[in-house]
N, C-alpha and C positions, 0 to 999 in steps of 0.2 A: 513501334518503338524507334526503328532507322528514323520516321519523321519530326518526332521529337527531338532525338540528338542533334537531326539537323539544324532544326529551329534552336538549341539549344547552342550549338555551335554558329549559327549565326549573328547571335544576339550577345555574344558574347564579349568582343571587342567593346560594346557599349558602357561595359562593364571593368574592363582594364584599367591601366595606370593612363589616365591623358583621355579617357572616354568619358561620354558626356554623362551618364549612370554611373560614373567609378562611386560615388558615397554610395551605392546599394551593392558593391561587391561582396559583402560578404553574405547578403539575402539571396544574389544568385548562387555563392558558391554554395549556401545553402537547400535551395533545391532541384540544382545540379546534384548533388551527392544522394541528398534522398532519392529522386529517379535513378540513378546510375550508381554502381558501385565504381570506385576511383580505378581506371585504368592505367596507372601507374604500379611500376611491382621492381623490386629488388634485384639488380642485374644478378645474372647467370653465375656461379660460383662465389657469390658473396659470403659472410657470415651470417648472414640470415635466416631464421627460423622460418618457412613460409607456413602459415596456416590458413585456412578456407575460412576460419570464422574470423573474425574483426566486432569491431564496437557495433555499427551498423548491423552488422547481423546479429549480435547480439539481445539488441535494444529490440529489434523487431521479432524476435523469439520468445521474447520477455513479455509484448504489447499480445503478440499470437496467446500465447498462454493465458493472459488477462481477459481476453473475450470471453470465454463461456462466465467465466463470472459477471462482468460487464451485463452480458447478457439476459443472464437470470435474475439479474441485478431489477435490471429495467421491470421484466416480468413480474417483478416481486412488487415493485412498486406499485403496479397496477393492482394485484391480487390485495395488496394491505388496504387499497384506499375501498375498492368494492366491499371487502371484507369487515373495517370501518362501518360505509354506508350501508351495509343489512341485504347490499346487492348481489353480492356471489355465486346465488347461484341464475340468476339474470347475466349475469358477464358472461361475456368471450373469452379465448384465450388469447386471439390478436387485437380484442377490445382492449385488453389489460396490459399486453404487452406495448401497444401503440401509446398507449398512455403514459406506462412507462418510459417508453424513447420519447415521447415529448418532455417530460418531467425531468429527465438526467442530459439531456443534449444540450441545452442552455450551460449547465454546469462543463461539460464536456468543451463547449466553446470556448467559453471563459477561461479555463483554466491555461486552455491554449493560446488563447490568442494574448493575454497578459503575459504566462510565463514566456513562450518564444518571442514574444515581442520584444521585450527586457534581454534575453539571450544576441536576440539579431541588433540590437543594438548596442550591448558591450561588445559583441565582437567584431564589430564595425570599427568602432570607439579605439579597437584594441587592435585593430588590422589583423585581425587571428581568423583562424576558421570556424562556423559554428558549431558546435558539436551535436551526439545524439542523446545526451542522458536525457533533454526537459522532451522527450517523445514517453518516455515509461512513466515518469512523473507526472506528467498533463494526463496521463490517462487514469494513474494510482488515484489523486486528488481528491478527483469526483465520485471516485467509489468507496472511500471511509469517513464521509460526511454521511449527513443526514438529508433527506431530501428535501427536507423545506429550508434549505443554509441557505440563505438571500444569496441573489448575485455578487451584490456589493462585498458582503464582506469576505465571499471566496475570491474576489479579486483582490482587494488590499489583501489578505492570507498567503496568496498566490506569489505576490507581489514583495511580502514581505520573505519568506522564505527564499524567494531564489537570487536576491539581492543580499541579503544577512547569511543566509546559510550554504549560499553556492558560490555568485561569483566573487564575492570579499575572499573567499578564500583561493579564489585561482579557476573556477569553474568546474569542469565534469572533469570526477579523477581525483579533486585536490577536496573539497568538503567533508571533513567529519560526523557530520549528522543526515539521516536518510531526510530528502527534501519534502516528499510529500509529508512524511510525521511530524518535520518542523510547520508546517502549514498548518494540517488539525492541531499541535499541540496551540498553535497560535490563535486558532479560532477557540478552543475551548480554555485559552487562559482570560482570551479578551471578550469574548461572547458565548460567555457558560451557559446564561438559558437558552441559546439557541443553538447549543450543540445536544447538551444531558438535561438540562433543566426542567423542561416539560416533555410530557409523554405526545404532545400532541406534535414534535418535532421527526417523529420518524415517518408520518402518515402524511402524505398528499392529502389535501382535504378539497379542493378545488377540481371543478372539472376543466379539461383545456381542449379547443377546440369543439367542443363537441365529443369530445372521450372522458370517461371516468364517470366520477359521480360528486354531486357536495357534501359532503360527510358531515354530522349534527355535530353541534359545539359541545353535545354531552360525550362525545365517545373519547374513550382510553386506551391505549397501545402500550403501557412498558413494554420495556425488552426484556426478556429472560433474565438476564441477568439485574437488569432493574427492580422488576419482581422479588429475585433476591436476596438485594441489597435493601428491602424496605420490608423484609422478614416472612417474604411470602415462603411457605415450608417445600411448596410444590409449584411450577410453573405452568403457566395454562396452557402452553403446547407441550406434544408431547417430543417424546425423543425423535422419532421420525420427520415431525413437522422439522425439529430443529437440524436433521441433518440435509431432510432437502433444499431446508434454507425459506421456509413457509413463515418466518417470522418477521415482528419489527426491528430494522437496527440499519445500520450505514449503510448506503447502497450497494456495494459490491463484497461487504464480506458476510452474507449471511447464509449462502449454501456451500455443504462442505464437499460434496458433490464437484459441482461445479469447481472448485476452487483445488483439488486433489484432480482434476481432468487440466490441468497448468502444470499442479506438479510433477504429473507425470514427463507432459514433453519438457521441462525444464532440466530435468533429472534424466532421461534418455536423452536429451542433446549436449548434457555437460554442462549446461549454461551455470545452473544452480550448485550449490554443496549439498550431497545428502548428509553428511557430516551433521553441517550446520541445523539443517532441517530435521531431521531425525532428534539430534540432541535437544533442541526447542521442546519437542512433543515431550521427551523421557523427563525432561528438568521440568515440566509441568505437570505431568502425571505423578509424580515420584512427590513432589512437591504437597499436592491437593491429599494422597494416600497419607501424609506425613500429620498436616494437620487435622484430617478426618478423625488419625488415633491420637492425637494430643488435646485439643481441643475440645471444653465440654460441648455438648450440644443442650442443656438444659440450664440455669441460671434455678439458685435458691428459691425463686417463686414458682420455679416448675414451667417458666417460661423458655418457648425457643430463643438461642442468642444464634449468633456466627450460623447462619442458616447456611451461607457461601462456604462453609468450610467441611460442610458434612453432604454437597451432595457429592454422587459416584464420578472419580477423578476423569472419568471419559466428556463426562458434561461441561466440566473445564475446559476439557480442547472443542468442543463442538458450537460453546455457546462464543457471543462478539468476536471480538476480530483477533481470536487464537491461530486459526487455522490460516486465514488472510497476512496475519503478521509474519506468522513460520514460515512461509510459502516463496514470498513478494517480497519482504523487509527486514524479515532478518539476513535471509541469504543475498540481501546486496551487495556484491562483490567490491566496493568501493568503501565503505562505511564499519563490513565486518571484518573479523579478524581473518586474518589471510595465511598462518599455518595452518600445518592438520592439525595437530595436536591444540593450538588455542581454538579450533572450528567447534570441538567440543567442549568448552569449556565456556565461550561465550553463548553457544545453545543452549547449555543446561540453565546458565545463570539468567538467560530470556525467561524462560519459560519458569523457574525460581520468582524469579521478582514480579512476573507478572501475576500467579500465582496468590503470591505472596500479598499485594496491594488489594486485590481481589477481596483477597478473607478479612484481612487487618483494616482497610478502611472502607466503610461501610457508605461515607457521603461519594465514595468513585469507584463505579462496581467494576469499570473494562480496565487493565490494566499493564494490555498489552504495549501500546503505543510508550508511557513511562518508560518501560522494561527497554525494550529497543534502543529509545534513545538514552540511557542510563549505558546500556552496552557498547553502544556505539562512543561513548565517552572512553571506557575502558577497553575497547579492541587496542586502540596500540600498544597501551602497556601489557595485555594478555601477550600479544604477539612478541615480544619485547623479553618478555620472562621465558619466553619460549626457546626464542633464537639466542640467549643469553645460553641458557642451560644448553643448548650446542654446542656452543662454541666451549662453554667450558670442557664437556664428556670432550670433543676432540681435540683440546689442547690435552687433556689428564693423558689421551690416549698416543700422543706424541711423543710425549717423553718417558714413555715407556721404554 
């Protein structure tokens, strides 16, 4: 590391006010920061609060945590597409897994090298420093698409989002809506069949390099919740499949496994709100038990209807990106409500309305992603009615 600093310290005048690299200072100041944390600190008896963790550390707690799903993510891909072609039990498990990293890494790229690219260039633009949010975002991206989401349109998606929904508004810190949700909400407004429209969108079908398999143009993948959004009464994996995460659906939210191994170090490092996350799961469990007892389950011809509404409220948090959403995007500390008391209150309402879309509209079976960003509208008025009702209890209690 000393030989790096060095080289970093050396190369750095190039980069200054009057040096021949100065239009790239803010890509160096950029990964300067990423290798180094800023050696600068707050003189000695200031008013300043010193804390060990910062944004950076943050952002990379956040990214640590996103790996085992990431992970399983890849693995998953591999297993659907063998699984598809009638090959599974011929597969590997580094067969399947390598298949998968080739299959998600292109997306992985993309994501980043658009969004930081767009980043390292406003703040160039802006003489500002670059910051860390588009490292958690470039990673979230790729793992709540599907795996066959063309390059192209996760780059315009990419593209579109961190330009409309990050830095118009001021960059990391200042955006109202979580950025990666703005991206899929953008892919599936602008290219529905190729996010939910066909079943043949979650499965790799292609073999690459020499890994994988060609999958027949006859085969079929819904997703669980697809399944029950077209009235199937029972899903063909079982509960187990569904919480290892053995099913079709976005690349990184389908094991819940995987995805509660994040929440834990999120939640032991502070980074996360249990508040927030906790209230998510209760406002969706509470929610699914609500309609299970109001809702018929038979129709005057003796038919299934609202098949999404009667099955056992736990499958609600197990199936699509329930558990992914509650984990990674609801508790975004920029986007959600930031008292205690609104913490609760925009979880339960997540997990309400995601719920709630789930049962009531049958052509859009996942309905986490809406829910989020619906919440994320109403965080600052929750927070607002919050700290309002402080201030009034301490004013009444003043004039005592």
């Amino acid at each position: 590391m000393n030989a790096l600093r060095k080289y970093f310290d050396k190369i750095k005048p190039n980069f200054e006010e009057g040096g021949k690299l100065h239009a790239f200072r803010s890509l160096y100041d950029g990964f300067e920061t990423f290798a180094f944390v800023p050696n600068t600190t707050a003189r000695r008896g200031g008013t300043h609060v010193h804390d060990a963790i910062d944004s950076k550390r943050i952002m990379s707690l956040v990214v640590i945590a996103l790996v085992p799903a990431l992970l399983f993510g890849m693995y998953n891909v591999g297993y659907q597409n063998a699984l598809a072609a009638g090959q599974l039990e011929q597969a590997t498990f580094w067969g399947m897994f390598f298949f998968g990293f080739l299959a998600v890494l292109p997306k992985l790229i993309v994501s980043y090298v658009v969004g930081l690219g767009i980043e390292f260039t406003v703040a160039q633009w802006k003489n500002e420093e670059i910051q860390e949010g588009f490292l958690v975002s470039g990673i979230i991206i790729p793992m709540i698409v599907p795996v066959n989401t063309p390059l192209w349109m996760l780059a315009i998606a990419v593209a579109f989002s961190v330009i409309f929904a990050k830095e118009i508004f001021g960059g990391t810190g200042m955006n109202i809506f979580n950025v990666a949700l703005i991206t899929r909400a953008f892919l599936f407004f602008s290219y529905p069949s190729s996010m939910t429209g066909d079943d043949t969108v979650w499965v790799a079908q292609d073999a690459i390099c020499g890994l994988g398999y060609a999958v027949p143009d006859t085969f079929s993948a819904a997703t669980p919740l697809g399944e029950l959004a077209a009235g199937v009464a029972v899903p063909t994996t079982s509960l187990c499949d569904q919480i290892i995460g053995f099913i079709p659906g976005s690349i990184g939210e389908t094991s819940v496994i995987a995805i509660a191994l994040g929440a834990i170090l999120l939640l032991w490092t502070g980074v996360a709100s249990w508040k927030t996350m906790l209230s998510v799961f209760v406002g969706g469990a509470v929610t699914a038990m609500l309609f299970d007892a109001v809702l018929p389950s038979i129709n005057d011809n003796g038919d299934l209807v609202n098949v999404a509404a009667h099955i056992p409220w736990y499958q609600h948090i197990v199936l699509g990106g329930f558990c992914f959403g509650a984990v990674f995007m609801a508790t975004d500390p920029v986007t959600s409500a930031r008292t205690e008391g609104g913490k609760w209150i925009y979880g339960f309402l997540i997990g309400f309305v995601a719920v709630t879309v789930r049962v009531l509209n049958p052509g859009y079976p996942e309905g986490m992603m809406l829910a989020i960003l619906l919440m994320n509208l109403f965080a600052p008025l929750i927070d607002y009615c919050f700290v309002s009702r402080n201030i009034s209890k301490r004013a009444k209690r003043a004039t005592k």
